[in-house]
C-alpha positions as CSV (number, residue, x, y, z in Angstrom):
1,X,-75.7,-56.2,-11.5
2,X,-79.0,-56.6,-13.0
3,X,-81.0,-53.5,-13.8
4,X,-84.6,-54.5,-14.6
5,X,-84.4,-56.9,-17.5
6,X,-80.7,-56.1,-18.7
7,X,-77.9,-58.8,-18.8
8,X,-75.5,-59.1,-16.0
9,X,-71.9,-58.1,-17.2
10,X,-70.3,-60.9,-18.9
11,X,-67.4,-62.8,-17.6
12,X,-65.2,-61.4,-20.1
13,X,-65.7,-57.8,-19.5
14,X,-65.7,-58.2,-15.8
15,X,-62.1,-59.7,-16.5
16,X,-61.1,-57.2,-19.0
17,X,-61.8,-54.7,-16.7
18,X,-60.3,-56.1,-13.5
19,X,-57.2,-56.5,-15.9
20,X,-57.2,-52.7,-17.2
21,X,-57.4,-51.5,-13.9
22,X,-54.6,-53.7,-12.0
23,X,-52.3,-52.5,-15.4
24,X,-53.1,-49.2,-14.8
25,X,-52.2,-48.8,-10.8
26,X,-49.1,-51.2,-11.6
27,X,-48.3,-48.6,-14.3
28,X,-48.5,-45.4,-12.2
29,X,-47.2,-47.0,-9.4
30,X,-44.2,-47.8,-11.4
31,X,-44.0,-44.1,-13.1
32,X,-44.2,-42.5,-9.3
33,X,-41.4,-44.5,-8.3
34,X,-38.8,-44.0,-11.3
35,X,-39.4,-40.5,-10.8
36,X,-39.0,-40.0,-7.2
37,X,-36.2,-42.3,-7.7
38,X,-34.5,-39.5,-10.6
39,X,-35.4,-36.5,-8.0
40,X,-33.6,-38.0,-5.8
41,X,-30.9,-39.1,-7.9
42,X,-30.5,-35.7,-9.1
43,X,-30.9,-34.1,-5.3
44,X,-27.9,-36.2,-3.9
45,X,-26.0,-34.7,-7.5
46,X,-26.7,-31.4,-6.6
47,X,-25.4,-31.7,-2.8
48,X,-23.1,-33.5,-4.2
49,X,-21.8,-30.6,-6.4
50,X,-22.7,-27.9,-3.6
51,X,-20.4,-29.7,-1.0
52,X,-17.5,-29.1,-3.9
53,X,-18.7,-25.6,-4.5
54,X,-18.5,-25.2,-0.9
55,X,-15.0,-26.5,-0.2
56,X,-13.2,-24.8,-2.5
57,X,-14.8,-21.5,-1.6
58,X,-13.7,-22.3,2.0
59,X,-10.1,-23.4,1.1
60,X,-10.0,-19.8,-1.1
61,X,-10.9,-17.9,2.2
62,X,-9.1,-20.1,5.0
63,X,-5.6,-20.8,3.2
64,X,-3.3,-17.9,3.3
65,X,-2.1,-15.8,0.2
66,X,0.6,-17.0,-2.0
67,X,2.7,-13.6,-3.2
68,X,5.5,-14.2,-5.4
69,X,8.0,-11.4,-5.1
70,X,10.6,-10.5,-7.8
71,X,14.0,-9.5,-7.2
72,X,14.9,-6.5,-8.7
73,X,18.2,-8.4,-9.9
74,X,16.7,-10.6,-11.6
75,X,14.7,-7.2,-13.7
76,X,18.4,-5.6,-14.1
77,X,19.8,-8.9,-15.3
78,X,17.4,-9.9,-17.7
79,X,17.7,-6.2,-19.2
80,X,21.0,-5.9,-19.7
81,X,21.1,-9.2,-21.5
């Protein structure tokens, strides 16, 4: 740590530094986990909501018709009322 006739880094900046840096990877650490954490919160949402989408577009398909049909005496009735 000595170049020529130059100090050697004090103990305090040594420290500083060690601190600054263990902050820092603890920080981004921290960040890269909370937001692969909301991906994949938002991921299993989406299947989520797919799987839904997906159903009720197979039950539309699958499940036969309903077909209502009127009685044409009920038409005369109600018109001559």
């Amino acid at each position: 740590m000595l170049a020529g006739n130059a100090r050697p880094i004090s103990f305090t900046l040594r420290v500083l530094l060690f601190v600054s840096l263990a902050t820092g990877l603890s920080l981004f650490l921290t960040a890269s986990l909370v937001i692969s954490s909301v991906n994949h919160h938002f991921m299993e949402q989406d299947a989520a909501e797919l799987q839904v989408i997906n159903q009720s577009i197979e039950n539309i398909r699958y499940c036969p018709r309903i077909t209502y049909t009127v009685n044409q005496s009920d038409h005369s009735n109600a018109s001559d009322a």
